[in-house]
C-alpha positions in Angstrom: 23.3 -1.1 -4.8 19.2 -2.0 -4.7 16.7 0.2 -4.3 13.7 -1.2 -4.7 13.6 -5.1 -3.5 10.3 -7.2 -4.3 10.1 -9.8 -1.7 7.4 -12.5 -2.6 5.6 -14.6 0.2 3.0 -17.0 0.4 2.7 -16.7 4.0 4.8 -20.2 5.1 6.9 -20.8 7.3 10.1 -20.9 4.9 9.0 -17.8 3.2 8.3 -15.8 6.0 12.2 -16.7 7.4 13.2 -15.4 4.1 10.8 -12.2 4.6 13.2 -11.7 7.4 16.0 -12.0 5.9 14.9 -10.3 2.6 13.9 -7.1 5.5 16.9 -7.2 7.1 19.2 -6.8 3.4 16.9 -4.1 2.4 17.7 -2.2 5.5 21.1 -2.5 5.1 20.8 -1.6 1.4 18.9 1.6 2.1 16.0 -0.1 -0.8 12.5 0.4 -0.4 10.2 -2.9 -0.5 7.8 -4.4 -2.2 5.7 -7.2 0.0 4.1 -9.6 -2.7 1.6 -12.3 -2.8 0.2 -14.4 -5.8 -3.1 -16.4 -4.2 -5.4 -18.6 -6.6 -7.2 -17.2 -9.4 -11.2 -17.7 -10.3 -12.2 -21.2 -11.5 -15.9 -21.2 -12.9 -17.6 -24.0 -11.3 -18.3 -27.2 -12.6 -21.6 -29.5 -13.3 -21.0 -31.3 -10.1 -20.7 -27.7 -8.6 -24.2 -26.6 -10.0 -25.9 -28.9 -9.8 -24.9 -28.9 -5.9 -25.3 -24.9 -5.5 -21.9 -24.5 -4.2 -21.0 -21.9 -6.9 -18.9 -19.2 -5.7 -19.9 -15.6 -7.4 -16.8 -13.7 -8.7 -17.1 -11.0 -6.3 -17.3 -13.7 -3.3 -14.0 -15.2 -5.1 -12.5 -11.5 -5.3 -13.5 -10.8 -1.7 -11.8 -14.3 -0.5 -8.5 -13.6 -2.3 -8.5 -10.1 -0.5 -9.1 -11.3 2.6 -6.5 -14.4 2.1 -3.5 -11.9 0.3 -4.0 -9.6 3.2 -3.7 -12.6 5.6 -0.4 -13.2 3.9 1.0 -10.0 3.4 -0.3 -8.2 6.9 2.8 -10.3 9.1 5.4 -9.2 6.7 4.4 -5.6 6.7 4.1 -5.6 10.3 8.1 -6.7 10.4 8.6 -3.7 7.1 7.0 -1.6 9.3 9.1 -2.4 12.8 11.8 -2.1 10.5 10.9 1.1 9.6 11.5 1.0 6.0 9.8 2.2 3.1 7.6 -0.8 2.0 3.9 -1.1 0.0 2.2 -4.3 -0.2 0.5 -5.9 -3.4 -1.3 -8.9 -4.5 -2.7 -10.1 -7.9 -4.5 -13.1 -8.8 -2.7 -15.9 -10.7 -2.6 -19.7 -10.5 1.1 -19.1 -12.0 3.5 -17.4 -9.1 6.2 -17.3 -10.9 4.5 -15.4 -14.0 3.5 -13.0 -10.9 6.1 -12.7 -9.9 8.5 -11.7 -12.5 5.5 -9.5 -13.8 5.5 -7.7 -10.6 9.1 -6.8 -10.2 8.6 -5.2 -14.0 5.7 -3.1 -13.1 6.7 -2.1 -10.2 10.5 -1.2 -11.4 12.1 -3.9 -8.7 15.7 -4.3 -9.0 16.0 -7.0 -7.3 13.8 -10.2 -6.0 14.5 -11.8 -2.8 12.7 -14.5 -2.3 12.7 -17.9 -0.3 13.1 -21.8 -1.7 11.1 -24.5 -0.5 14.0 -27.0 -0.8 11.8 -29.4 -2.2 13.3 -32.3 -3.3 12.7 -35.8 -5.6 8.7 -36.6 -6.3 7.7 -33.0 -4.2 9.5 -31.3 -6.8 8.1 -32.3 -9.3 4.4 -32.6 -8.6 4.9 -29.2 -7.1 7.1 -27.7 -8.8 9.5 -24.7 -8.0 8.3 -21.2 -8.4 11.3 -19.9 -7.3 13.4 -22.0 -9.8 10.8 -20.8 -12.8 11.6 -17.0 -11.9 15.4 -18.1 -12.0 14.8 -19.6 -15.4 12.7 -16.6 -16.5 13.3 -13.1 -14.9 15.8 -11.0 -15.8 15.7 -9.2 -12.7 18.7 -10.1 -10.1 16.9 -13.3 -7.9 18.5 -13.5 -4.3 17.2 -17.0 -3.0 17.4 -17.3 0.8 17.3 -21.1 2.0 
């Protein structure tokens, strides 16, 4: 039925349950795998950060979010790979998820996205917000939600 599954993570514990999972219906669908990670983009400092030489260079941010995507996606490969199924990690930069999200199921020609949900509920919900429920409202590409 799928043969190409993006699964998403941000490295929690909910998500990585739903790596599982999202691992285990690849298998059984015979689809290959995308592991994906959004981590925080590159803010340019401000005054107070100047003027107190705490200014992170670009390439120090670029290096960080490497080292943090990797940190995120290495556990999920490392249960791809146990699974032995056809998998390739990826991570872009984006203080939007969602956006990320979606944008990486299109390039990389996912048909499907199984990703986890928080469950987060009342003011959580909304000071947070939901990426999951934003790629719901906005992808087009079939969204499996493990909770």
């Amino acid at each position: 039925m799928y043969k190409h599954i993006l699964i998403p993570t941000d490295g929690s514990e909910v998500a990585e349950k739903a790596v599982s999972a999202g691992l285990d219906f690849a298998r059984e669908a015979g689809a290959k795998v995308t592991l994906f990670t959004a981590v925080p983009e590159y803010q340019p400092p401000s005054e107070v950060e100047v003027l107190a030489r705490r200014v992170v260079s670009i390439a120090e941010h670029d290096r960080h979010s490497e080292k943090l995507a990797n940190g995120i996606l290495a556990p999920a490969a490392e249960k791809a790979r146990a699974a032995k199924l056809r998998f390739a990690t990826a991570h872009v930069q984006n203080n939007q998820p969602w956006q990320a999200i979606i944008a990486a199921a299109e390039r990389y020609s996912c048909d499907a996205i199984f990703m986890a949900s928080h469950g987060r509920k009342g003011l959580a919900a909304v000071w947070h917000g939901s990426q999951t429920q934003e790629v719901l409202t906005h992808s087009t590409v079939p969204t499996l939600v493990y909770r």
